[in-house]
N, C-alpha and C positions, 0 to 999 in steps of 0.2 A: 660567714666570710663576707669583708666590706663588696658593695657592688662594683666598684673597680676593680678589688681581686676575681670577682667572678668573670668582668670581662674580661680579661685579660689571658685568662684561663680559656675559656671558651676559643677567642681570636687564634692562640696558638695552638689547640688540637683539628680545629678548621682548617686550619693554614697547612699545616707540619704533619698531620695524617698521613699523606701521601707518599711521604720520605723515607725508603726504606730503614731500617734499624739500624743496620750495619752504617749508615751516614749521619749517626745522631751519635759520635762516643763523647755524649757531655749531656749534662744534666741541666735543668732548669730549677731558679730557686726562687720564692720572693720573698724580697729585701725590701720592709716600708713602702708596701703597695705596689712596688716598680718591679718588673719583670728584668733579672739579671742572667746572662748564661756564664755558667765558671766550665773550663775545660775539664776533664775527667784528668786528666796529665797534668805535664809542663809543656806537651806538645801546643802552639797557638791555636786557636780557636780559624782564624783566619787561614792558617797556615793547610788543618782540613778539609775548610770550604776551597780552596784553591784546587783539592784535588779529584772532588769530586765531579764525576761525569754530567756532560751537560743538560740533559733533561732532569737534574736535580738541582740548575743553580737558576732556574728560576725564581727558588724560593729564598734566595739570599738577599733581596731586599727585607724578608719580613721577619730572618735570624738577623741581620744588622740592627734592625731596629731594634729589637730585645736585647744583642750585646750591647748595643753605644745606650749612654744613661747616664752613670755615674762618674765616668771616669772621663773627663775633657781632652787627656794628652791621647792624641793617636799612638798606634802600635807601632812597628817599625813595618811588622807585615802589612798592615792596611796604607800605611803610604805610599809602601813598592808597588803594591795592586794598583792603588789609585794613579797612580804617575805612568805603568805600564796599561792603561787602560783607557780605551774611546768610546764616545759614542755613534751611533749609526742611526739614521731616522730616511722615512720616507722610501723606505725598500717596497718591492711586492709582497703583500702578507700572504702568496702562494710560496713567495721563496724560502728554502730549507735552511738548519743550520750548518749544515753540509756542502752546499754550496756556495753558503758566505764565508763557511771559514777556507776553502778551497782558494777564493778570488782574495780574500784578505793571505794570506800563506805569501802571495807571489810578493808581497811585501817585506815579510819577515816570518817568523817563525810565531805561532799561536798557540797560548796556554790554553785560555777557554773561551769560549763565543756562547754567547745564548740570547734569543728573543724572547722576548715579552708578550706573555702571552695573557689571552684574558682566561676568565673561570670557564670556557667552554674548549678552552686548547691552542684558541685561534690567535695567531701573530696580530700584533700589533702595528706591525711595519718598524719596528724602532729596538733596538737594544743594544749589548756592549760587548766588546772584543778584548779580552785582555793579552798582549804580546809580551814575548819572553825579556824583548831590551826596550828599554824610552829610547832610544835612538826611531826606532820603527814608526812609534809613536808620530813624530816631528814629520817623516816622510808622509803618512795617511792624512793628517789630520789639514794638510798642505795643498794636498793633491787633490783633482778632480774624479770620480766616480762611477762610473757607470757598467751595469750589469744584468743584463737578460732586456733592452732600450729601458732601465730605469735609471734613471741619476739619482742619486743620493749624496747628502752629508755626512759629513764627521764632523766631528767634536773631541776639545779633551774635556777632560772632568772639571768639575769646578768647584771639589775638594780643595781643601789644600791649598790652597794660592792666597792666602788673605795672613797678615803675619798682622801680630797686634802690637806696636811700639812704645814702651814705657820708659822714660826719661828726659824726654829730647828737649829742651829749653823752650820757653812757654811763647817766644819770640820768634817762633820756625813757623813762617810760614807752608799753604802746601804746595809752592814751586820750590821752597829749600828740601820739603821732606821729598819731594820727586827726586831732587837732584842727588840728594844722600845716597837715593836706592835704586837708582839707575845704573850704579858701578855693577847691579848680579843679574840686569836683564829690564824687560820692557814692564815699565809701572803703568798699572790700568788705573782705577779708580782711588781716592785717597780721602780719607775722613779722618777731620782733625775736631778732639773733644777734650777742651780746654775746662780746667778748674780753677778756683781761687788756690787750693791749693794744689801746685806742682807734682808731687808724688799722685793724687788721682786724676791727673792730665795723661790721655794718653791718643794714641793713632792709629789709624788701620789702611795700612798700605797693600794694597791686592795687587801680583802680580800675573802675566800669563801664561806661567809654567809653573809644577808644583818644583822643580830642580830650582828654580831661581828662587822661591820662599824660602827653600829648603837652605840653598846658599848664605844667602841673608840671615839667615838665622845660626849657622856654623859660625859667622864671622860677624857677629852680634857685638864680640868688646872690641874691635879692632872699629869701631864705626865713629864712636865721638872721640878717641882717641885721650889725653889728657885732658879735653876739655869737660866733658862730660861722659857718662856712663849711660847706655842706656840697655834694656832688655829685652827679648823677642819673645813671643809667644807664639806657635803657629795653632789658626784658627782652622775647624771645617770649614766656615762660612762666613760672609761679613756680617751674617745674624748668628754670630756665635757668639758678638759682644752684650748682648741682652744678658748672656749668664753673667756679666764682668757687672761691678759697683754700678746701680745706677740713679741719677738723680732723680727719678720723679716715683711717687707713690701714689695707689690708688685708695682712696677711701670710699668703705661701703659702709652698709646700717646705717647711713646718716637721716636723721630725721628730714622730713621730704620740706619744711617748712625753714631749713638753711640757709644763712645768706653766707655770703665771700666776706663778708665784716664780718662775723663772729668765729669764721674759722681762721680769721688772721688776727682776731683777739686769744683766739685759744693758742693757735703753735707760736706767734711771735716770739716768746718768749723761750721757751724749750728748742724753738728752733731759729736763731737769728737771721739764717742763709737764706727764710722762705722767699722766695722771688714771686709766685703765680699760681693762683689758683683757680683752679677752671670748675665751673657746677656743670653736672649731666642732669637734666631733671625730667622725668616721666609724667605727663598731666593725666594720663587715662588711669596708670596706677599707683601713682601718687609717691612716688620713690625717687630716691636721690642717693648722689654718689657725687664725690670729686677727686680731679687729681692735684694735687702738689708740686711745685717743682721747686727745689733748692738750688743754692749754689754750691754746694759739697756732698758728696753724697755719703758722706758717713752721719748727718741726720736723718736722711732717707733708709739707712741700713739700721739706724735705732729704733725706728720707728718700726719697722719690719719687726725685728728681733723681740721688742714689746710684744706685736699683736693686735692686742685692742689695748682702747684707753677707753675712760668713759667720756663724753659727748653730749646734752641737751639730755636727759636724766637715762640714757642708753649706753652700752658700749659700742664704740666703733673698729673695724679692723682694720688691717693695711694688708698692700700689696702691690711687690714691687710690678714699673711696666717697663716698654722699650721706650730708653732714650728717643729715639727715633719717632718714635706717634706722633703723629700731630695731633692737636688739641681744637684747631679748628675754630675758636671762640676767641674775642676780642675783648677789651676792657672798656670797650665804647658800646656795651650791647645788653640791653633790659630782657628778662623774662617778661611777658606777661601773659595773667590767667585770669578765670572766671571772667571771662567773656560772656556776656548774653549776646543771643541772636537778636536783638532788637540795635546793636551796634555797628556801625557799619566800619569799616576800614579807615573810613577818610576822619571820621569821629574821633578814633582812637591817634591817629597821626595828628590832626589839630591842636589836639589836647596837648602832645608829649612834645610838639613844638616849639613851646612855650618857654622849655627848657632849655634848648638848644637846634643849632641846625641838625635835622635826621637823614642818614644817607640813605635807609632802605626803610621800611616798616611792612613786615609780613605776616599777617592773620590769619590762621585756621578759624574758620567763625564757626565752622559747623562741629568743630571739639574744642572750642573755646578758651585759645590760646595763642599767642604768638610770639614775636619778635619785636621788638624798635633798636636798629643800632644807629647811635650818632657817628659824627666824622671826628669828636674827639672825645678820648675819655672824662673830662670834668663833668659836660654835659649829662652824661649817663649817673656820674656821682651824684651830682645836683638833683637828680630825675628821683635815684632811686634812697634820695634822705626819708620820702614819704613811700612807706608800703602799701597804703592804702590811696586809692584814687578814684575821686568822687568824676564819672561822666556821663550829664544828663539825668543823673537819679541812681546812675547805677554805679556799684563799689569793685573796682578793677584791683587787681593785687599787682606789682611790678618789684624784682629785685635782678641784681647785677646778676650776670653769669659767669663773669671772672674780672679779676683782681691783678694788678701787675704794680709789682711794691717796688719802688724805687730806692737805689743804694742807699737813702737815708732814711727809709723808712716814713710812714704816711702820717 
């Protein structure tokens, strides 16, 4: 059995021991390493855990995580929970469940309460209440707190509230996308991910009610009206779009001795969109990896779907990452290695001056490597035409660390 089937195995009789029989009528299966739960019925999965009593739903963080996996659309049960449901923090971890669901009651009526406990029984101070209507919901999460002299917060979830918009003309800004979706309630945060091509341009508009994503998403064709069409999707989270198309891939197995000009010798061609490429490179053990980034991500998703290719006489793989990473590395900034300790700082800045003005220059001298970034990227081209660099008697190695390929290509 592969050793992530073994964990996984392990993790859920750890976990899930505790739970009487009678509160388990569904089975466990693996599907492709992944741990999936299928209901024994047609009864939901979610619809059971609703009913069970509360010193059993502590453990429905670590069944959620073995149902959610495969399948991205929520259920209709898991959004009523989510939407009827708060969080609570910074209670007395003497206080019972019993007496919070008593003080939450004078609110509205409560389906189930439970805290968060650690492996030894003990509260945490912190868990969640689920109420029978979202109206209740609106009144707690509003209101001030306090019980046995502790004050405490609420919270609502923060499921659910993120809808991901596909269509919207590539000219919307994000004061027009606010204004679009402010007709179903209060827009929080809004991320606009623009492509060459229109079809994979899309947005993510987070709101602060899951009732108002949820609206938004009912009345999805009625939004551009004749002019355009667009499509909703509702996300768990605004890191739900990592699973969605993404432009940038990761490459490994690269031989440690790559530069940013031979790997935009090799994809130019296969991949015309390549915009950027960034080197990660390890001196102690001698390893390299880079990321890609495209302008379309259906060469991103080819490259996936390939694998590996071969590479400087090796195969290399891919793998997609989040749009969102930063890369951290500039197109104005030199590797350099095989540093000797007879070099001092100023020796190596001297040198690489010559080439250009340098904004920073940082040496490890005692693992015999560092940094020179200049203020513009030609400088560092200019620098790094020669890999080898003679200073003082001694042979310094320097190559680019990333690459930024302009619309016409270099």
């Amino acid at each position: 059995m592969p050793t992530i089937t073994r964990t996984l195995t392990a993790y859920r009789l750890i976990h899930l021991r505790h739970i009487p029989r009678k509160y388990l009528p569904f089975s466990f299966v693996l599907v492709s390493r992944k741990m999936s739960v299928y209901p024994s019925n047609n009864i939901s999965l979610y619809s059971r855990i609703s009913r069970w009593p509360p010193q059993v739903l502590p453990y429905f963080q670590i069944i959620r995580l073995f149902a959610t996996g495969t399948n991205n659309v929520p259920e209709p049960e898991d959004i009523d929970i989510v939407c009827r449901s708060a969080f609570f923090g910074c209670v007395n971890q003497k206080m019972r469940e019993d007496v919070l669901e008593e003080y939450f009651s004078s609110y509205g009526a409560v389906d189930n309460l439970y805290l968060i406990r650690n492996f030894r029984g003990q509260s945490k101070g912190y868990g969640v209440v689920v109420f029978r209507n979202v109206e209740t919901v609106d009144a707690v999460v509003d209101g001030t707190h306090k019980l046995d002299e502790s004050i405490f917060k609420m919270e609502r979830s923060r499921k659910y509230r993120v809808v991901m918009v596909e269509g919207l003309p590539q000219s919307y800004s994000e004061e027009e996308v606010r204004q679009l979706f402010s007709q179903f309630g209060e827009v929080g945060k809004i991320e606009l991910h623009k492509a060459l091509d229109r079809t994979r341009s899309f947005s993510l508009v987070s709101f602060a009610k899951q009732t108002e994503a949820l609206e938004a998403v009912r009345n999805a064709t009625n939004l551009g009206g004749q002019t355009f069409t667009v499509r909703l999707t509702l996300l768990n989270s605004m890191k739900d779009y990592t699973k969605l198309p993404s432009k940038r891939v990761i490459v490994y197995n690269l031989p440690y001795t790559t530069t940013v000009e031979e790997l935009y010798k090799h994809f130019k061609f296969p991949c015309p969109t390549l915009r950027e490429i960034h080197l990660r490179l390890d001196y102690e053990n001698k390893t390299c990896l880079a990321f890609l980034q495209f302008d379309d991500a259906k060469e991103s998703e080819k490259l996936i779907k390939e694998g590996t290719t071969p590479f400087g006489g090796q195969r290399i793989s891919f793998k997609k990452i989040d749009d969102s990473q930063r890369l951290n590395s500039t197109d104005s900034a030199l590797f350099v290695e095989n540093i000797p300790l007879e070099l001092s700082r100023d020796q190596v800045y001297h040198h690489f001056k010559n080439f250009g003005r340098i904004e920073k220059c940082h040496i490890k001298q005692n693992k015999g490597f560092g940094w020179v970034r200049y203020f513009i990227g030609p400088d560092a081209m200019a620098a790094s035409q020669e890999r080898e660099h003679a200073i003082n008697g001694h042979t310094i190695y320097a190559r680019r660390v990333a690459l930024k390929v302009p619309e016409k290509g270099l």
